[in-house]
FIKOLZA-1660 file (N, C-alpha, C; in steps of 0.1 Angstrom, whole numbers, plus 5000, padded with zeros to 4 digits):
% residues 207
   i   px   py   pz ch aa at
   1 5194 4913 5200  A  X  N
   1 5181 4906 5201  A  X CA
   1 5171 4916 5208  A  X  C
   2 5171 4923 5219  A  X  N
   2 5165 4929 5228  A  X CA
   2 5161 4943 5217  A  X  C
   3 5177 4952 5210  A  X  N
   3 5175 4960 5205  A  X CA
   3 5162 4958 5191  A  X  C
   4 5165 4948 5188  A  X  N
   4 5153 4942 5174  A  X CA
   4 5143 4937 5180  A  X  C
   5 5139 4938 5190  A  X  N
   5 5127 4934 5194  A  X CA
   5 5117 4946 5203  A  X  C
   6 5129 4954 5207  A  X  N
   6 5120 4971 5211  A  X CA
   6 5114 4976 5197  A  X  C
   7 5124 4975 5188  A  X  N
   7 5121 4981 5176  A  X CA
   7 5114 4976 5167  A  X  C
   8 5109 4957 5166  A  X  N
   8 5098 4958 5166  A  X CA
   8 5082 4958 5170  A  X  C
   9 5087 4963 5180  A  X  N
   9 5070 4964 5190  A  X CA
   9 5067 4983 5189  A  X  C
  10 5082 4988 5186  A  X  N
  10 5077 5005 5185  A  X CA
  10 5073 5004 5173  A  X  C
  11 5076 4993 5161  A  X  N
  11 5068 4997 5149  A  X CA
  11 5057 4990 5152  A  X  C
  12 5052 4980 5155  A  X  N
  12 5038 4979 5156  A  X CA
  12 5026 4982 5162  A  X  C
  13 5032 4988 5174  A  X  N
  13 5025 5003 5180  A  X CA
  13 5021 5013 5171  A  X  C
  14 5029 5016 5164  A  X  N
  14 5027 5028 5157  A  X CA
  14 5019 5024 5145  A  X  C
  15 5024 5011 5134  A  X  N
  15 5017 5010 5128  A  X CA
  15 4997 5004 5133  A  X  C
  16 5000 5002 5143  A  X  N
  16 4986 4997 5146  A  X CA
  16 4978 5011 5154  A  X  C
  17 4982 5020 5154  A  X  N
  17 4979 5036 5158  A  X CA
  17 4973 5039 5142  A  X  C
  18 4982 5035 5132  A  X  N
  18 4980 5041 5118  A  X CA
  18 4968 5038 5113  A  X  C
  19 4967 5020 5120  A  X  N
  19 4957 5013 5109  A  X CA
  19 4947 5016 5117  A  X  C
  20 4943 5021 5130  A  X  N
  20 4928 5026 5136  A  X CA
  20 4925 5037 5131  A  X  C
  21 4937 5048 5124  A  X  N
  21 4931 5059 5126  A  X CA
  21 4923 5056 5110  A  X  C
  22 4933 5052 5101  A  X  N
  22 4928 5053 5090  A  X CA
  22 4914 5045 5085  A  X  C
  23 4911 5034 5093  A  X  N
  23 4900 5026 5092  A  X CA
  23 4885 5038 5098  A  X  C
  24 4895 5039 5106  A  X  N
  24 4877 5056 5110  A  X CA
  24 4875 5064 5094  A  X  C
  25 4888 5069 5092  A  X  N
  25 4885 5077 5084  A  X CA
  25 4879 5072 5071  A  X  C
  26 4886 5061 5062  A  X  N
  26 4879 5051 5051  A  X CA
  26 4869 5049 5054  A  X  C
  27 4861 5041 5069  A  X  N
  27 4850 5033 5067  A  X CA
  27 4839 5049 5068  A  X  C
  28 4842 5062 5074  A  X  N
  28 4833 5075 5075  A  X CA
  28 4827 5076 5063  A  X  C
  29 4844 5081 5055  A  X  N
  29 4841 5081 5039  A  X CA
  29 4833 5074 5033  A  X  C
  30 4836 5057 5031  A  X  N
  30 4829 5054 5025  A  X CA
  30 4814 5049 5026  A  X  C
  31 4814 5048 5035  A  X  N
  31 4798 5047 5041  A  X CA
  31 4792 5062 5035  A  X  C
  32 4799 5075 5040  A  X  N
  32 4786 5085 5034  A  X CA
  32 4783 5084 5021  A  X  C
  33 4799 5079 5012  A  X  N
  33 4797 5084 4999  A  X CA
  33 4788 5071 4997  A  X  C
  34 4786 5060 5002  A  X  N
  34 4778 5048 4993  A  X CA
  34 4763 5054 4997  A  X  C
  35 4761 5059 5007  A  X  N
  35 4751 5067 5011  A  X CA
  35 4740 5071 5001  A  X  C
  36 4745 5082 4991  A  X  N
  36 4742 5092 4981  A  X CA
  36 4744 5081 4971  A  X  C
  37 4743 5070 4966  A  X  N
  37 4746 5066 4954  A  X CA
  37 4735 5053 4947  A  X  C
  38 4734 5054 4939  A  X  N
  38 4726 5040 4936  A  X CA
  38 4734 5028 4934  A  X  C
  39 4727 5014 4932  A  X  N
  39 4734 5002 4932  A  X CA
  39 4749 5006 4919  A  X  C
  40 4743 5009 4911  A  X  N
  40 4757 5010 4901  A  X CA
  40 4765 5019 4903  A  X  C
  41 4763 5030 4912  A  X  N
  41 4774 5039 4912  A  X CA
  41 4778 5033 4921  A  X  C
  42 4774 5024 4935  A  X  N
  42 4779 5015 4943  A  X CA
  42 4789 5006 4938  A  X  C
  43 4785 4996 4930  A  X  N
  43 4796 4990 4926  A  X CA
  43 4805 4995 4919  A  X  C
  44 4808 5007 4914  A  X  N
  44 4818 5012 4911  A  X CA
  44 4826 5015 4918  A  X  C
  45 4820 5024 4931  A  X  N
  45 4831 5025 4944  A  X CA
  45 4836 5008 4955  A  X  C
  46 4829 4999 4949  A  X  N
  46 4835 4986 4957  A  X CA
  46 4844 4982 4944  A  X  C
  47 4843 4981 4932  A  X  N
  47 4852 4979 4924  A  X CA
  47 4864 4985 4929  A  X  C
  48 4864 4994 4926  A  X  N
  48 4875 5006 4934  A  X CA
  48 4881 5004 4947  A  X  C
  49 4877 5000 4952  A  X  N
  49 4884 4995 4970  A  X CA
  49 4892 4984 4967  A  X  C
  50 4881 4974 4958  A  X  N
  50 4891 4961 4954  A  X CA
  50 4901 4963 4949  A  X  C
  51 4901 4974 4939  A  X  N
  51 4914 4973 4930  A  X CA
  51 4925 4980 4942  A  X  C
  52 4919 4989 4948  A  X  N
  52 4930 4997 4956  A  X CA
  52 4935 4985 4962  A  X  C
  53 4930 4974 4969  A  X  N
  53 4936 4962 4979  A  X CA
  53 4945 4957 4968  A  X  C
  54 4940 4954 4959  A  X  N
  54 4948 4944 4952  A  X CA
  54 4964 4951 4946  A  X  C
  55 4962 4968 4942  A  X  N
  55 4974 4973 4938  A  X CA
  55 4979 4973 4950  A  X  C
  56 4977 4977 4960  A  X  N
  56 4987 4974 4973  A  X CA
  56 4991 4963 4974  A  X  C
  57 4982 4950 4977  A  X  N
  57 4994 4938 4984  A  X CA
  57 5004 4940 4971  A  X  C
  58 5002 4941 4952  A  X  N
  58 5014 4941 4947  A  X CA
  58 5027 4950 4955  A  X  C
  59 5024 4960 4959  A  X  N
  59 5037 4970 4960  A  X CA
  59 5043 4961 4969  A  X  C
  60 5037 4955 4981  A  X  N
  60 5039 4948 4993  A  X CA
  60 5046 4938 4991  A  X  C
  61 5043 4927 4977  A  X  N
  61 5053 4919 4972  A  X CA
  61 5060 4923 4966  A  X  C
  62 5061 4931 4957  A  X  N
  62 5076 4935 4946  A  X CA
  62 5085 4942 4959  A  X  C
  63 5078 4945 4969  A  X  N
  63 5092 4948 4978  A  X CA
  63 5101 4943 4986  A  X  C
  64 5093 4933 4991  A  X  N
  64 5101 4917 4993  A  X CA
  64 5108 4910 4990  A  X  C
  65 5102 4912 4971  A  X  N
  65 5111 4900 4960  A  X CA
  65 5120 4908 4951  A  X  C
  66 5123 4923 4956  A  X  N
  66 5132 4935 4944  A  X CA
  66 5142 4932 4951  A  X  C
  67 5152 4929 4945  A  X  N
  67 5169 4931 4945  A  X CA
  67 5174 4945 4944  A  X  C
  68 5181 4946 4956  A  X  N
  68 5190 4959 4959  A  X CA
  68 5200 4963 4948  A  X  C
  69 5206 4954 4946  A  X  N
  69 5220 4955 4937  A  X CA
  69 5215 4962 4922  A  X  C
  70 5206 4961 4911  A  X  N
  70 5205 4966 4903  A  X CA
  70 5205 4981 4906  A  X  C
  71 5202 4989 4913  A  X  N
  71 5196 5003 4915  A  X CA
  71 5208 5008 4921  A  X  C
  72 5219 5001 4927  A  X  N
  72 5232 5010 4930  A  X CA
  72 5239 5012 4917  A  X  C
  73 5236 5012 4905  A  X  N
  73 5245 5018 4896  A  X CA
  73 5240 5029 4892  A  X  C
  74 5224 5025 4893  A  X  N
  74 5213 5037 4893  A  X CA
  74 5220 5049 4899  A  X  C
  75 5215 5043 4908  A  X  N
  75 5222 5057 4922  A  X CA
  75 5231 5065 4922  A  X  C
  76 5243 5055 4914  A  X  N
  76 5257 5064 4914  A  X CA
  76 5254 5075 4898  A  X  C
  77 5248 5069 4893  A  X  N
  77 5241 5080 4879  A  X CA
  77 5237 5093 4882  A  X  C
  78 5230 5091 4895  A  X  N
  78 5218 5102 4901  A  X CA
  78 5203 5099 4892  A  X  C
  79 5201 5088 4887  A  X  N
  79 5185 5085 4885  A  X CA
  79 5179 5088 4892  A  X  C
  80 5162 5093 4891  A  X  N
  80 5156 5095 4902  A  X CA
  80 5147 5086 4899  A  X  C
  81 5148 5085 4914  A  X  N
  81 5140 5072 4920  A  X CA
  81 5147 5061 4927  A  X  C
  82 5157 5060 4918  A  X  N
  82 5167 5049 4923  A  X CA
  82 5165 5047 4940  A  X  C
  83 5179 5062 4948  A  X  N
  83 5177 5058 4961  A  X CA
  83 5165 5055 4965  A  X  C
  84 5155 5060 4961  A  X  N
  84 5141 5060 4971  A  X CA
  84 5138 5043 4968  A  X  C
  85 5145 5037 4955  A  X  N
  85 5140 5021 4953  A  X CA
  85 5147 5016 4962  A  X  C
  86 5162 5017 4965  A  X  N
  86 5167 5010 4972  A  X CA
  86 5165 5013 4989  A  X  C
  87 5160 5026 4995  A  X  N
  87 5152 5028 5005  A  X CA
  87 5137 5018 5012  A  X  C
  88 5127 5013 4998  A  X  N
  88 5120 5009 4999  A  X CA
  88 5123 4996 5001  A  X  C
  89 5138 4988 4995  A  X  N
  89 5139 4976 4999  A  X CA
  89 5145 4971 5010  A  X  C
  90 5149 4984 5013  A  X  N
  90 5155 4983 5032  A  X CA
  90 5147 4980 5039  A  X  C
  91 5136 4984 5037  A  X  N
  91 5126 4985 5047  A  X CA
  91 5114 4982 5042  A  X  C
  92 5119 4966 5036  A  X  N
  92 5106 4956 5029  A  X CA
  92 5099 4953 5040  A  X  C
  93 5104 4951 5051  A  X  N
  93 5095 4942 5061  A  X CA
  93 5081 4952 5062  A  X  C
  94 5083 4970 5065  A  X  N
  94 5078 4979 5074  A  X CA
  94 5068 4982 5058  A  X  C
  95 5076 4981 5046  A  X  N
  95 5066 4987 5035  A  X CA
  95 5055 4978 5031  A  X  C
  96 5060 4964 5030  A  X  N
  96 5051 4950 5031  A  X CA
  96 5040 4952 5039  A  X  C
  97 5043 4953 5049  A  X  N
  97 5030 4954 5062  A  X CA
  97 5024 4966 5060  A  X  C
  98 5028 4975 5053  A  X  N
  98 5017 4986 5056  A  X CA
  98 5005 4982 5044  A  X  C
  99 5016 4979 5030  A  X  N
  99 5007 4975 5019  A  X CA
  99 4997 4966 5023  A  X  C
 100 5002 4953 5020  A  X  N
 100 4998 4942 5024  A  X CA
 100 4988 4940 5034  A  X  C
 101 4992 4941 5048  A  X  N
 101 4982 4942 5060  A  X CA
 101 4974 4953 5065  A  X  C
 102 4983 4964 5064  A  X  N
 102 4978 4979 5068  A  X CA
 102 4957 4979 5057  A  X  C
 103 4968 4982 5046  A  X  N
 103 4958 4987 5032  A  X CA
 103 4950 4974 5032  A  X  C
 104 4956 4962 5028  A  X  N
 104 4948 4950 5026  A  X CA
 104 4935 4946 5036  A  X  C
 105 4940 4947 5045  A  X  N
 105 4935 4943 5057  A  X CA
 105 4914 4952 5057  A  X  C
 106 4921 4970 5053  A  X  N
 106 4912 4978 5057  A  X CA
 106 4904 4977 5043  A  X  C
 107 4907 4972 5031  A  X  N
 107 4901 4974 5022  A  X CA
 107 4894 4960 5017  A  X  C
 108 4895 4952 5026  A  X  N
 108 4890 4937 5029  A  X CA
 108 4878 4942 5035  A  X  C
 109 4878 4946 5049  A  X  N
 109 4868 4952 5057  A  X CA
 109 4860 4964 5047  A  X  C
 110 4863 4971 5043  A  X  N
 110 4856 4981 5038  A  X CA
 110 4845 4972 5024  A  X  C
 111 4852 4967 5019  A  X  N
 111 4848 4959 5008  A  X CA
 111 4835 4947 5008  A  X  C
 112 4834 4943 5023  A  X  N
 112 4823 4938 5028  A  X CA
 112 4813 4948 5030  A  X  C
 113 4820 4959 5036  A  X  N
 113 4805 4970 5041  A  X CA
 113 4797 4975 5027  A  X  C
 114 4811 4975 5019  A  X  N
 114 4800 4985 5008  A  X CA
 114 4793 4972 4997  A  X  C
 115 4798 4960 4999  A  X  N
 115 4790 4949 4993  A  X CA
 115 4776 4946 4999  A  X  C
 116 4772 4949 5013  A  X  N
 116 4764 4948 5017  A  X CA
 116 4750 4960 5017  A  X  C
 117 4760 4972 5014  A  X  N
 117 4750 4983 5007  A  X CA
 117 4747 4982 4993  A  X  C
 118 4755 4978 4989  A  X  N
 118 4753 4974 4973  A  X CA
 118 4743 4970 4974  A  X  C
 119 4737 4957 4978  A  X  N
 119 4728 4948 4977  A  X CA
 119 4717 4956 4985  A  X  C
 120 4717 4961 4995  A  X  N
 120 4708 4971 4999  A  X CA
 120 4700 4977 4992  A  X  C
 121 4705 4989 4979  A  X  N
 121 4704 4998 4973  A  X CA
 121 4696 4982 4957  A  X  C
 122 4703 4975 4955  A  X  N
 122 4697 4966 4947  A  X CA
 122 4682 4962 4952  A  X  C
 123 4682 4958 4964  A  X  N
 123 4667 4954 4966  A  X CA
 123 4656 4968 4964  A  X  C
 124 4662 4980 4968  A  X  N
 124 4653 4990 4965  A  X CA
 124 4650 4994 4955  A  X  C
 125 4660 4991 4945  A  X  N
 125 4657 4992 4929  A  X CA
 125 4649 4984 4923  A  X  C
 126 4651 4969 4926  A  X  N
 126 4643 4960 4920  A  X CA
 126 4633 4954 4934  A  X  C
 127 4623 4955 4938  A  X  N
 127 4612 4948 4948  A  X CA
 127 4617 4939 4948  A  X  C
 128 4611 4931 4934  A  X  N
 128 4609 4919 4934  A  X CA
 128 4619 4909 4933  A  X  C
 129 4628 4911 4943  A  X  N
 129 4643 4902 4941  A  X CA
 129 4643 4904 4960  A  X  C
 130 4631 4913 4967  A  X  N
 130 4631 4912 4983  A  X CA
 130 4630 4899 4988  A  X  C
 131 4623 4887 4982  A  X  N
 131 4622 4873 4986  A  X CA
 131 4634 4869 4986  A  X  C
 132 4646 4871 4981  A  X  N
 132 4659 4866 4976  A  X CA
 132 4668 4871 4983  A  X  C
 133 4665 4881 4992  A  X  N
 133 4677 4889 4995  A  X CA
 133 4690 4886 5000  A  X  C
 134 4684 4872 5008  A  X  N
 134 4696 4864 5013  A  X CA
 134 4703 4857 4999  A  X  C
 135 4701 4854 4990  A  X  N
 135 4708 4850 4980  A  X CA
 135 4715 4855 4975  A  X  C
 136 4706 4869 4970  A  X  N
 136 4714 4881 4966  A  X CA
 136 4728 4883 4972  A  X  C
 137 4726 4884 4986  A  X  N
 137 4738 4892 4998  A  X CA
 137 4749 4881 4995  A  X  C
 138 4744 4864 4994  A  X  N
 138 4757 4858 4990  A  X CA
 138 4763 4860 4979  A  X  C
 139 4752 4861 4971  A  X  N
 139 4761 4857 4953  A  X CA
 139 4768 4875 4951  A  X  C
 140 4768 4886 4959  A  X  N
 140 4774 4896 4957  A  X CA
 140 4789 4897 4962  A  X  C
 141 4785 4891 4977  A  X  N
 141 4796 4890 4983  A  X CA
 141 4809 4878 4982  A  X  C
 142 4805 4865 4974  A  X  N
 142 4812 4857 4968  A  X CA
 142 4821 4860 4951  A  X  C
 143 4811 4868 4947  A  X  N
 143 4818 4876 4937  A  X CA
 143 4830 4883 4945  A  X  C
 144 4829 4894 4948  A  X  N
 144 4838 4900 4952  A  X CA
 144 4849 4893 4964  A  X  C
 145 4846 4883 4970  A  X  N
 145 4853 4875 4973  A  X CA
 145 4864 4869 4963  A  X  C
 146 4859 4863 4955  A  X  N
 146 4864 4857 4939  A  X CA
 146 4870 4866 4930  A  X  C
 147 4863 4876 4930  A  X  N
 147 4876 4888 4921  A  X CA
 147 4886 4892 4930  A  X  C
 148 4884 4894 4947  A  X  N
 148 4900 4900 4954  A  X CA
 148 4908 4889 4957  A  X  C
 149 4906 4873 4958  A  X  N
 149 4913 4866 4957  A  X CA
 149 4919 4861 4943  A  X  C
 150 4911 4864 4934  A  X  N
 150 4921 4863 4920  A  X CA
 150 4925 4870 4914  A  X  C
 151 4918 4883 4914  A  X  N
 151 4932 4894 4915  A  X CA
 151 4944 4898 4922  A  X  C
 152 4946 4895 4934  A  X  N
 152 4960 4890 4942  A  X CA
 152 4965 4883 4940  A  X  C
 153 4962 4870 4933  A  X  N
 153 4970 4859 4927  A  X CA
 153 4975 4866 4913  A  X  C
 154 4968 4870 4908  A  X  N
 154 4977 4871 4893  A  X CA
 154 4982 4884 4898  A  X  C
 155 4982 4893 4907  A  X  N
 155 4992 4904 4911  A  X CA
 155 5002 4898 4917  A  X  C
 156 5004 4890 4925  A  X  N
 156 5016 4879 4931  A  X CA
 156 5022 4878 4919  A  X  C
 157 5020 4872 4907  A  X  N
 157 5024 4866 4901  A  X CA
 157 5034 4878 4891  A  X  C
 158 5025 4886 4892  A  X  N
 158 5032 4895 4883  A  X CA
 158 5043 4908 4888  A  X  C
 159 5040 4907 4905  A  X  N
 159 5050 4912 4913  A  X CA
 159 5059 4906 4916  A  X  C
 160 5061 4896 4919  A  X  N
 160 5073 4888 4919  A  X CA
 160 5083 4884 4904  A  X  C
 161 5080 4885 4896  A  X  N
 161 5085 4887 4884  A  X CA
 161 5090 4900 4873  A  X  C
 162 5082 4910 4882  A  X  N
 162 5085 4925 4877  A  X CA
 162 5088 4931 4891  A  X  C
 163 5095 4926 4902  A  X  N
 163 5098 4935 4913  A  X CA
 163 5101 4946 4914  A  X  C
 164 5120 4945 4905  A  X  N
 164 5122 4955 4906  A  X CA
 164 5119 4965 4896  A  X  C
 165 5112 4965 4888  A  X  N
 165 5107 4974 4880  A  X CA
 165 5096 4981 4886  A  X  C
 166 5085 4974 4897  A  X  N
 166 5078 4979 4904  A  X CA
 166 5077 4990 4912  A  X  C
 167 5091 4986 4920  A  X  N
 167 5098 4993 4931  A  X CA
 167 5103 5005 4923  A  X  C
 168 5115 5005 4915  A  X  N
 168 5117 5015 4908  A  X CA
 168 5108 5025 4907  A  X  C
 169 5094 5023 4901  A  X  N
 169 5081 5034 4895  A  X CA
 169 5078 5038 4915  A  X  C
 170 5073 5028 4919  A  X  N
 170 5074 5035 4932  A  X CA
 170 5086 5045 4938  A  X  C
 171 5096 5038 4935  A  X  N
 171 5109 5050 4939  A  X CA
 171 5105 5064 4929  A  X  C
 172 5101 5064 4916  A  X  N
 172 5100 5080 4913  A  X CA
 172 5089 5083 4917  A  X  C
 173 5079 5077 4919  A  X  N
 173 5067 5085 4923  A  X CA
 173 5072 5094 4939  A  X  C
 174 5079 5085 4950  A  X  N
 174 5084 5091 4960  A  X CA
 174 5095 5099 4960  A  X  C
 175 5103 5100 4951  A  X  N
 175 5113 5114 4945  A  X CA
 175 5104 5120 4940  A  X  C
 176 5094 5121 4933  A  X  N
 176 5081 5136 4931  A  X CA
 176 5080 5142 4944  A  X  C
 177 5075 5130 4953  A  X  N
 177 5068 5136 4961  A  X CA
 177 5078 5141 4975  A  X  C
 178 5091 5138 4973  A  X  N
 178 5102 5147 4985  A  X CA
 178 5107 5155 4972  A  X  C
 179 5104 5157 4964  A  X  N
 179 5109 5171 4954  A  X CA
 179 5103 5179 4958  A  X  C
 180 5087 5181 4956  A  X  N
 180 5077 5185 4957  A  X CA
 180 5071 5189 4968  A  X  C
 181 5078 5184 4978  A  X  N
 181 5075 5186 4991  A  X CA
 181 5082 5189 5004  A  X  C
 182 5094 5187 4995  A  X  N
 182 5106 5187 5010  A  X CA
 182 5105 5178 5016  A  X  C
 183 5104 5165 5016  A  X  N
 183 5106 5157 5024  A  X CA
 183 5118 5144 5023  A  X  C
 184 5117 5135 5027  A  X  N
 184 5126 5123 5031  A  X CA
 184 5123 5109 5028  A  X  C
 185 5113 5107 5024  A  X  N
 185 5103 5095 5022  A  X CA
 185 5114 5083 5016  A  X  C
 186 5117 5075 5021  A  X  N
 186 5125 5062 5017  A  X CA
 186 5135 5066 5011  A  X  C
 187 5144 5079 5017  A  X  N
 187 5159 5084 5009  A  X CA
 187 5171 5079 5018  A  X  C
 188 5178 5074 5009  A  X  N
 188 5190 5068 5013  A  X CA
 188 5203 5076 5016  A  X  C
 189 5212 5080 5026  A  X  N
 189 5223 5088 5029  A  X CA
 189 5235 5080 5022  A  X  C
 190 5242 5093 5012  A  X  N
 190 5254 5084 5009  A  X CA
 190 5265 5082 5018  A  X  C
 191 5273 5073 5010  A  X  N
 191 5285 5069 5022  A  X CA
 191 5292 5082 5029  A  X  C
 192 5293 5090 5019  A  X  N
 192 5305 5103 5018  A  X CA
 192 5299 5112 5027  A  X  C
 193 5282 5117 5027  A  X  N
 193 5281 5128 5038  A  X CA
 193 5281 5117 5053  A  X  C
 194 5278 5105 5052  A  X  N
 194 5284 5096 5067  A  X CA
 194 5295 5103 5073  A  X  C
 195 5305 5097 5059  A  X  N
 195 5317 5099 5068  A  X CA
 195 5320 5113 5072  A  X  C
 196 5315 5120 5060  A  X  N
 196 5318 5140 5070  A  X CA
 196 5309 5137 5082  A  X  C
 197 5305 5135 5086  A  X  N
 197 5296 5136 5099  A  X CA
 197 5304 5127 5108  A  X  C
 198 5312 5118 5108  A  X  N
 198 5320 5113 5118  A  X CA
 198 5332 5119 5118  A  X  C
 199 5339 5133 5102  A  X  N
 199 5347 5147 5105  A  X CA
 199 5359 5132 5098  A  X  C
 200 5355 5120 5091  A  X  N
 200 5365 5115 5081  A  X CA
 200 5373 5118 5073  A  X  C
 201 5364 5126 5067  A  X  N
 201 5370 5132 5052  A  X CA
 201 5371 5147 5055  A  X  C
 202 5370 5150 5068  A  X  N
 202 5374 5165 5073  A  X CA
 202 5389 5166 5066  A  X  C
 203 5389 5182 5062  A  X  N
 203 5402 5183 5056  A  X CA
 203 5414 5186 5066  A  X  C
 204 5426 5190 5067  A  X  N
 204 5435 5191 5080  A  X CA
 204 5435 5206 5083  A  X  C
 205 5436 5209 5094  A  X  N
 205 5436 5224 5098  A  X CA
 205 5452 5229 5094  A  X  C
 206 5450 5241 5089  A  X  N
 206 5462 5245 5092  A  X CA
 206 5470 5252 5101  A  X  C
 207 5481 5254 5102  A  X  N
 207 5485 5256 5114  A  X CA
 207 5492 5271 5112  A  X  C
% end
């Protein structure tokens, strides 16, 4: 209990280290870039935020609701992606929360700021909608309220029903990128180099 309970407060340290750093960096970004842009190139980059929230909470749930067992036949094939699927569902709780809360969370926030420049950049295009502006600011930001809540429902719906196929495309996109990069990203250790490492399947010296 003690041990699961260090280990989850060292991951929420860290993940809450991840989600300040990254919220500086997204909200820098996106504030300059809405900066430079007019109302419709604006909503194209808040379109864009939304969709990024919404493809994340999916990954967040197909990794919760993907079943391990299909992908160990995978595995023993050598498909790629496989291990890295069955990696990702190890560690549904830690990949959920980054999706889901981490991403969700910052792209919730972000998605207000740039709705509110939206409508900014709208009143200076059209004057004559300056009497309105408070109406405006709602009926922009209830839209986009209304599309990221119904686009996470019909992504719920379709993550939980295509999990593991989800997970899988995630597992090859992260075999690209430990191909591609040398890295480790959600790879699973087989049984056999375990046991050489506890000198199991060491062969006998001779004498």
């Amino acid at each position: 209990m003690g041990g699961l309970l260090q280990k989850s407060l060292r991951w929420a340290i860290t993940i809450g280290l991840i989600t300040a750093a990254l919220a500086v960096i997204l909200t820098v970004t996106s504030t300059s870039l809405m900066a430079g842009l007019s109302w419709l190139g604006g909503l194209v980059v808040l379109l864009a935020i939304v969709s990024i929230g919404v493809g994340f909470d999916m990954l967040g749930i197909a990794a919760a609701a993907a079943r391990e067992k299909p992908f160990h036949s995978m595995a023993a094939k050598k498909v790629p992606g496989s291990k890295e699927a069955i990696g990702i569902i190890r560690r549904a709780d830690q990949f959920s929360n980054f999706c889901n809360d981490v991403v969700g969370d910052i792209s919730g926030v972000i998605s207000g700021a740039a709705a509110v420049a939206v409508v900014a950049s709208l009143i200076v295009s059209f004057p004559e909608w300056r009497s309105g502006e408070r109406l405006v600011n709602v009926l922009v930001v209830s839209a986009i309220s209304a599309l990221t809540v119904g686009g996470k429902a019909l992504g719920k719906t379709l993550s939980i029903h295509y999990a593991n196929a989800i997970v899988f495309r995630v597992g090859i996109f992260f075999n690209f990128i430990n191909r591609k990069l040398g890295l480790h990203l959600f790879e699973i250790k087989s049984k056999t180099k375990r046991k050489r490492k506890r000198g199991d399947l060491r062969a006998p010296r001779a004498d």
